[in-house]
MMTF fields as JSON, N, C-alpha, C and O atoms, coordinates in Angstrom:
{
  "mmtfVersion": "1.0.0",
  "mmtfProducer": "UNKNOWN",
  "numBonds": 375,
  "numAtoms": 376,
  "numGroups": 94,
  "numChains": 1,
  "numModels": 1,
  "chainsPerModel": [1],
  "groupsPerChain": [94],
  "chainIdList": ["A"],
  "bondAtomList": [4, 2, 8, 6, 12, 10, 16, 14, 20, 18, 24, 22, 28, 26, 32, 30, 36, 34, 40, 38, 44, 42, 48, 46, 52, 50, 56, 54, 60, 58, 64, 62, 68, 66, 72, 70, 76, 74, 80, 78, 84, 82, 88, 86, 92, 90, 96, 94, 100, 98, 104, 102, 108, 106, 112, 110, 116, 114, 120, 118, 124, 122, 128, 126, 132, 130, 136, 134, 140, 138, 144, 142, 148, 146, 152, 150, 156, 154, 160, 158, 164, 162, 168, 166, 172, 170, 176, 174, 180, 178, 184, 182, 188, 186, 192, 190, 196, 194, 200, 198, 204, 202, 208, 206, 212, 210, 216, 214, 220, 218, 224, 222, 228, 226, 232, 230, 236, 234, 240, 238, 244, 242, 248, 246, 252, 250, 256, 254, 260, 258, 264, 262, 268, 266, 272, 270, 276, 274, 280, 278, 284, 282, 288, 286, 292, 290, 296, 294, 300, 298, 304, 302, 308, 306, 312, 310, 316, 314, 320, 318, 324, 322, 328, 326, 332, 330, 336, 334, 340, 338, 344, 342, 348, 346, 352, 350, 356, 354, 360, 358, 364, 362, 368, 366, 372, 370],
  "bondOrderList": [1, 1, 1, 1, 1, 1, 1, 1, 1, 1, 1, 1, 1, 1, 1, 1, 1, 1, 1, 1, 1, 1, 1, 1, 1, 1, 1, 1, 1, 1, 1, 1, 1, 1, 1, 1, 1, 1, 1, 1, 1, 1, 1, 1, 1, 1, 1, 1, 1, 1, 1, 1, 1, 1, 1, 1, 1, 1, 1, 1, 1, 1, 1, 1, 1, 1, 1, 1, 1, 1, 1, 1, 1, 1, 1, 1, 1, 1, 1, 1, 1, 1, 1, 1, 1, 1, 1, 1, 1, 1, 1, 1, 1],
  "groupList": [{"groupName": "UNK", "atomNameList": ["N", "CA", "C", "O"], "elementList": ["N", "C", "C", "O"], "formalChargeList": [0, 0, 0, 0], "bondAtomList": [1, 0, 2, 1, 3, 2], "bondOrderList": [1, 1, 2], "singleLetterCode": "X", "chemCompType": "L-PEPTIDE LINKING"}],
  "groupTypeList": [0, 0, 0, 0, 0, 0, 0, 0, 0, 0, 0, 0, 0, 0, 0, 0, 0, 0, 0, 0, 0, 0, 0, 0, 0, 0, 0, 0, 0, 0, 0, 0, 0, 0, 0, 0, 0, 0, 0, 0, 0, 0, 0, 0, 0, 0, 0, 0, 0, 0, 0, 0, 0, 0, 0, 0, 0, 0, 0, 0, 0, 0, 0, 0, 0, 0, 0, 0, 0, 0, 0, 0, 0, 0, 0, 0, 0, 0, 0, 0, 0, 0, 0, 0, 0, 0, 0, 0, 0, 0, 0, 0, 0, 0],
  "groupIdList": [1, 2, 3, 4, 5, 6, 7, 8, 9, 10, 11, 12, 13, 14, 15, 16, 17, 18, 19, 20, 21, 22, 23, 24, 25, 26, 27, 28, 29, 30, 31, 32, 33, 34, 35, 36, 37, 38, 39, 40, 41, 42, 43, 44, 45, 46, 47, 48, 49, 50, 51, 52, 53, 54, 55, 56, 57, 58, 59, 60, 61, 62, 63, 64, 65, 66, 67, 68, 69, 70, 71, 72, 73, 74, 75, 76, 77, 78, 79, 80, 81, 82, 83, 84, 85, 86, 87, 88, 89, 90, 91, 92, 93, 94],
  "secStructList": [7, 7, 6, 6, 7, 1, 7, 7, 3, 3, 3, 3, 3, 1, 7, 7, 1, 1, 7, 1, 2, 2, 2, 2, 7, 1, 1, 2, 2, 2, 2, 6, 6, 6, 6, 1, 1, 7, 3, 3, 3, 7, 7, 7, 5, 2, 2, 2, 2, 2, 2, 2, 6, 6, 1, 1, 1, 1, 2, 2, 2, 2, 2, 2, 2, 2, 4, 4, 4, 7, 1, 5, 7, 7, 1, 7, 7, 7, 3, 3, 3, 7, 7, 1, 1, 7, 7, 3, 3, 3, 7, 7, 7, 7],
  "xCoordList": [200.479, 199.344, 198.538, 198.039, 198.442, 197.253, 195.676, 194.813, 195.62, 193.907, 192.886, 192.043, 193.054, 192.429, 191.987, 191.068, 192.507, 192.277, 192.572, 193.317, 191.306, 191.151, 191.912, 192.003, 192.284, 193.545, 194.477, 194.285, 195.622, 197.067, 197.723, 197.989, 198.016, 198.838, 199.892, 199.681, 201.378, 202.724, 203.185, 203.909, 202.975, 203.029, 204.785, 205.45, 205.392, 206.349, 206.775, 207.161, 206.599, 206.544, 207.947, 208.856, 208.056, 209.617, 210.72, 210.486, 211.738, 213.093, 213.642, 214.342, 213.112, 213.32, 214.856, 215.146, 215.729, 217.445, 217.55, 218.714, 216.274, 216.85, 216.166, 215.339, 216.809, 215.705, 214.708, 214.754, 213.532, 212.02, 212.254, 211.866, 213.058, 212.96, 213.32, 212.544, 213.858, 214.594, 213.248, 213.072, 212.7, 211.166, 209.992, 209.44, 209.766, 208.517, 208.274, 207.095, 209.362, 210.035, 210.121, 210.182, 210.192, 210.849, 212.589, 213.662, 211.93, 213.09, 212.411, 211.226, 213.876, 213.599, 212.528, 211.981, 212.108, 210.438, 209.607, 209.081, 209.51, 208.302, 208.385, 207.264, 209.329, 209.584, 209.289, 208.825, 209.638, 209.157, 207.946, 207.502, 207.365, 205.633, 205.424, 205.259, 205.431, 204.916, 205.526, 205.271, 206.752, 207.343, 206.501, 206.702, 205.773, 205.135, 203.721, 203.151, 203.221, 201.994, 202.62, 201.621, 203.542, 204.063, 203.472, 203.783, 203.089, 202.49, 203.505, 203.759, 203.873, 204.937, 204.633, 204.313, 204.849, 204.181, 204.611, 205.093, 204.226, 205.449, 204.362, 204.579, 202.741, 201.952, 202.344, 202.601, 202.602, 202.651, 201.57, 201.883, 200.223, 199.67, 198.635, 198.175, 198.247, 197.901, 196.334, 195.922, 195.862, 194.316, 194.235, 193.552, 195.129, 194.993, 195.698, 195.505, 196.498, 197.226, 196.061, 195.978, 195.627, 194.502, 193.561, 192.804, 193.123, 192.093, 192.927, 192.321, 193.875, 195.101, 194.947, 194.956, 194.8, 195.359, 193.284, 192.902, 192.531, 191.357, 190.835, 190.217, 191.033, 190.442, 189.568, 188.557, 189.713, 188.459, 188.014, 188.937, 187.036, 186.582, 186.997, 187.033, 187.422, 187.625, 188.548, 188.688, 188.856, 189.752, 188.786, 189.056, 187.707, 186.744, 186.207, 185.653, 186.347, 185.823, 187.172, 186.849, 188.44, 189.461, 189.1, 188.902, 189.004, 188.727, 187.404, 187.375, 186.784, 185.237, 185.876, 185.375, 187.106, 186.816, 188.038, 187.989, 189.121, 190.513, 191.124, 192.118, 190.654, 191.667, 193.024, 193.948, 193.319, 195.023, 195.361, 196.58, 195.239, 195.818, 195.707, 196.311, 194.982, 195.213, 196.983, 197.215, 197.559, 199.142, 199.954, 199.7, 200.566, 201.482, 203.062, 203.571, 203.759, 204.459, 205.909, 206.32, 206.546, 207.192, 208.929, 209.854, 208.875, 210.184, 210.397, 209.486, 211.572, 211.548, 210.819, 210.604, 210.107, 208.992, 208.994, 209.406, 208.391, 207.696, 206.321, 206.433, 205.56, 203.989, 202.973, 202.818, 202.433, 201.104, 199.995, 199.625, 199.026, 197.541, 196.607, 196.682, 195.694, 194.475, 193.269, 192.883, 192.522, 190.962, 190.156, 189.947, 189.535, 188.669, 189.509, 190.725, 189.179, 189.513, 190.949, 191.609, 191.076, 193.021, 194.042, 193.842, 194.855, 195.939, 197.12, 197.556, 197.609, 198.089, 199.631, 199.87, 200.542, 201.852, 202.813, 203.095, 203.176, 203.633, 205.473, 205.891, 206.468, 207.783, 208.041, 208.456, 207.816, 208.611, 210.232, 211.084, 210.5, 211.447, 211.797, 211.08, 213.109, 213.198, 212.526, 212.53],
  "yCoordList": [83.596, 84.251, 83.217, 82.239, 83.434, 82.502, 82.529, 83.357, 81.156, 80.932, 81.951, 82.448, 82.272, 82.406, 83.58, 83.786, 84.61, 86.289, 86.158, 85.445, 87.521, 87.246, 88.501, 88.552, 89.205, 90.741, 90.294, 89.914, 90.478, 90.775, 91.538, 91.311, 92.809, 94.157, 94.672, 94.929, 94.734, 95.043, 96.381, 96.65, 97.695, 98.849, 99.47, 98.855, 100.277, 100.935, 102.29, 102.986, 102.515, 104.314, 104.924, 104.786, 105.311, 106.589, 105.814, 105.22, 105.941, 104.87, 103.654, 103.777, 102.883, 101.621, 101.111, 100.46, 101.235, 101.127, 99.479, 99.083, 98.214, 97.326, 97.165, 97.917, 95.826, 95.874, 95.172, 94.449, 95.309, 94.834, 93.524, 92.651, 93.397, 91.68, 91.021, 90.074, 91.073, 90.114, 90.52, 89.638, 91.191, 91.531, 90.597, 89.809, 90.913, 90.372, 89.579, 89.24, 88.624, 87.701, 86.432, 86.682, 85.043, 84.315, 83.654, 83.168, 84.045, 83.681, 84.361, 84.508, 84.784, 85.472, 85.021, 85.688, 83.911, 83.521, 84.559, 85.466, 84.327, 84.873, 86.318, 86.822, 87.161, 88.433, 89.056, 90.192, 88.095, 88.765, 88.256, 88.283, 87.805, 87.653, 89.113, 89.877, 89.571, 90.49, 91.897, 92.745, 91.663, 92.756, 94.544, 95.701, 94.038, 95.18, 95.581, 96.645, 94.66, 94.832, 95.904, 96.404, 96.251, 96.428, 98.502, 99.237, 98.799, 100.577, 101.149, 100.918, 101.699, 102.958, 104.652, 105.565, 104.747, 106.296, 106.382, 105.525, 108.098, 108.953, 109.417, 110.181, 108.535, 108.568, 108.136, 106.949, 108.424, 108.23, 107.725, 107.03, 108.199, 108.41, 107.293, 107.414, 105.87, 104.802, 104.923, 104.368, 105.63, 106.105, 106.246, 105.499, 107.528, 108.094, 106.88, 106.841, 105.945, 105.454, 103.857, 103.288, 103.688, 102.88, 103.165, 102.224, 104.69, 104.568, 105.137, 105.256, 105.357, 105.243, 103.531, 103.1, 102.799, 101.358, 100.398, 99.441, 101.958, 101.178, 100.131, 99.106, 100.368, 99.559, 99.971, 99.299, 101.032, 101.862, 103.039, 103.512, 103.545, 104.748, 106.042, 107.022, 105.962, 107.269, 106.984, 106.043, 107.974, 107.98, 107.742, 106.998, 108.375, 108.257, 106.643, 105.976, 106.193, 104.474, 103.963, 103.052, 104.369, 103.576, 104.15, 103.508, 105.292, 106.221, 105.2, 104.346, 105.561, 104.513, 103.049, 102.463, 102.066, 100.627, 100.169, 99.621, 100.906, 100.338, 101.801, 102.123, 102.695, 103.889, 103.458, 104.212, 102.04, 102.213, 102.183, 102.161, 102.167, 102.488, 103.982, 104.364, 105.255, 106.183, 107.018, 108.046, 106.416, 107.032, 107.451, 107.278, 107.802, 108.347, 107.444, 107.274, 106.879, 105.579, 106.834, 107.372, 107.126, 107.946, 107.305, 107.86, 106.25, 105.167, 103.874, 103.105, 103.766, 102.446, 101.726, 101.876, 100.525, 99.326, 98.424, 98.635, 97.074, 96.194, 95.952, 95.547, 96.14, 95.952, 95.496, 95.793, 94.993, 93.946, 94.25, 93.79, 95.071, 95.681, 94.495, 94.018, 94.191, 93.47, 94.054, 94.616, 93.914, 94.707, 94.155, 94.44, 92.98, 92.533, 91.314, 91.333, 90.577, 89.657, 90.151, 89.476, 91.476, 92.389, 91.996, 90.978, 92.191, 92.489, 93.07, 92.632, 93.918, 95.212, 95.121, 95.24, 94.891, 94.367, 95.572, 95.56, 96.531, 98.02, 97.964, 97.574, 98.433, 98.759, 99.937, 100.515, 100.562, 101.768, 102.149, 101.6, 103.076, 103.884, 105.003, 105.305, 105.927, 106.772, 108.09, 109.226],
  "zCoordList": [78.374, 79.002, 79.772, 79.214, 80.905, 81.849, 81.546, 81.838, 80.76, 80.744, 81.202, 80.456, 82.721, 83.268, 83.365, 84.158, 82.612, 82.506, 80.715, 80.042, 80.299, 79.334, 78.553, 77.327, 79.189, 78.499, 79.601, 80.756, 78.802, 79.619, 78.682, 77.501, 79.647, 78.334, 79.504, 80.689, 78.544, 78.949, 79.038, 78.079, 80.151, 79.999, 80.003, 80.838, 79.424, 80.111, 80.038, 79.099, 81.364, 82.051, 81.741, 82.56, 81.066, 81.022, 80.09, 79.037, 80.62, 79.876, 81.297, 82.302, 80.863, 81.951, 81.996, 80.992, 82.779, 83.032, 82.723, 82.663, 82.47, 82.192, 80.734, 80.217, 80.142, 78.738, 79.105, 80.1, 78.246, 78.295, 78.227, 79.003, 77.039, 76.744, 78.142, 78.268, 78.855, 80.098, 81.179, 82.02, 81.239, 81.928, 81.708, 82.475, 80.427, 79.603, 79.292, 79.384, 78.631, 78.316, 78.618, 79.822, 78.582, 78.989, 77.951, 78.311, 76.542, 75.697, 74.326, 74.028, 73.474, 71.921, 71.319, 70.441, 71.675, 70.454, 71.01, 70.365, 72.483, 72.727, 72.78, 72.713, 72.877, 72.836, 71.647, 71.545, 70.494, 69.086, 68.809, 67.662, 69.695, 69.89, 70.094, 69.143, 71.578, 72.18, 72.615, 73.47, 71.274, 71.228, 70.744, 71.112, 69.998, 69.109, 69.984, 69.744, 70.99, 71.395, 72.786, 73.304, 73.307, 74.322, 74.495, 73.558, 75.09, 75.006, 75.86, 77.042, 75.282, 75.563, 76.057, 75.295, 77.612, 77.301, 78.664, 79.404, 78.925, 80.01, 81.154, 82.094, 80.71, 81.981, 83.249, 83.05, 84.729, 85.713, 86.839, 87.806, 86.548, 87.343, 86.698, 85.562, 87.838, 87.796, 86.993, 85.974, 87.674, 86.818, 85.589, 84.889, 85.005, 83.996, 83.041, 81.826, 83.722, 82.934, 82.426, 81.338, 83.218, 82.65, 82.025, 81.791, 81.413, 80.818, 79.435, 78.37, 79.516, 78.055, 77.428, 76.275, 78.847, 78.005, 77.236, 76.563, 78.254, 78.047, 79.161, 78.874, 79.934, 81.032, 81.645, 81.852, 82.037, 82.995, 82.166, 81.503, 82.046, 81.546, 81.905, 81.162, 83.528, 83.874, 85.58, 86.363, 85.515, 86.751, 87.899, 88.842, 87.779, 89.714, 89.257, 90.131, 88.205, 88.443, 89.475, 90.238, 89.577, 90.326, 91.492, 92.523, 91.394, 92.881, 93.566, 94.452, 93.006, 93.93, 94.062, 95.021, 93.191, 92.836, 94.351, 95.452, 93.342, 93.989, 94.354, 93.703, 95.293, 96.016, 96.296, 95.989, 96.986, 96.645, 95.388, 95.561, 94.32, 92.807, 92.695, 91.693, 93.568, 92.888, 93.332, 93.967, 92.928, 93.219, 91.901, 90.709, 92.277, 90.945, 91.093, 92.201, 89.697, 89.609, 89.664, 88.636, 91.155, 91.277, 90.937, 90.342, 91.444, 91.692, 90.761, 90.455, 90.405, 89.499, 90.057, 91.26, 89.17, 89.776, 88.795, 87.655, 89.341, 87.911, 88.922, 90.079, 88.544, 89.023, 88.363, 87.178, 88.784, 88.409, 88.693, 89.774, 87.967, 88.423, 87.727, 86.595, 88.829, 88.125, 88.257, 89.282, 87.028, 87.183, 86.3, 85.121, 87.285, 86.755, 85.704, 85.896, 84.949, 84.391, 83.39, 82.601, 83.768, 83.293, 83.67, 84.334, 83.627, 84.143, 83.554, 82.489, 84.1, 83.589, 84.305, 85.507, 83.281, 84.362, 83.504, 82.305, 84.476, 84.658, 84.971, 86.061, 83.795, 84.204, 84.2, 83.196, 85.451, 85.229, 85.103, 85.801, 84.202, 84.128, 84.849, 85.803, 84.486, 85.022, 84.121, 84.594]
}
């Protein structure tokens, strides 16, 4: 985790076609670090999906903050949202 941000949380959207560990990862120690902290769920939609992980209170805080985040995670991805001293690094599945 980088000093420099004080949350970093590992999301993954649907059933992801590669494994987490080779994502998340750099090698087996650290995977069975941050294996269990990892949130699992079939949210799509970037808003709603941050105030699941606790970041924002509500969807119109992204709407007023960051309008390009209000999209829905339609296509495989690995993505990296920052908000504020967060960062929110997103694998979607199918």
């Amino acid at each position: 985790m980088n000093n420099m941000f004080k949350y970093e949380e590992n999301v993954i959207v649907g059933k992801p076609l590669v494994d987490p560990k080779n994502i998340f990862a750099a090698n087996d120690k650290e995977w069975e670090l941050i294996k269990d902290k990892i949130y699992y769920t079939e949210e799509r939609f970037i808003p709603r999906l941050m105030v699941e992980c606790g970041i924002v209170k509500s969807t119109s805080e992204v709407r007023r903050n960051k309008p390009e985040l209000f999209y829905n995670l339609d296509k495989l991805d690995f993505i990296k949202i920052k908000w504020g001293k967060r960062i929110l690094w997103i694998l979607v599945g199918e």
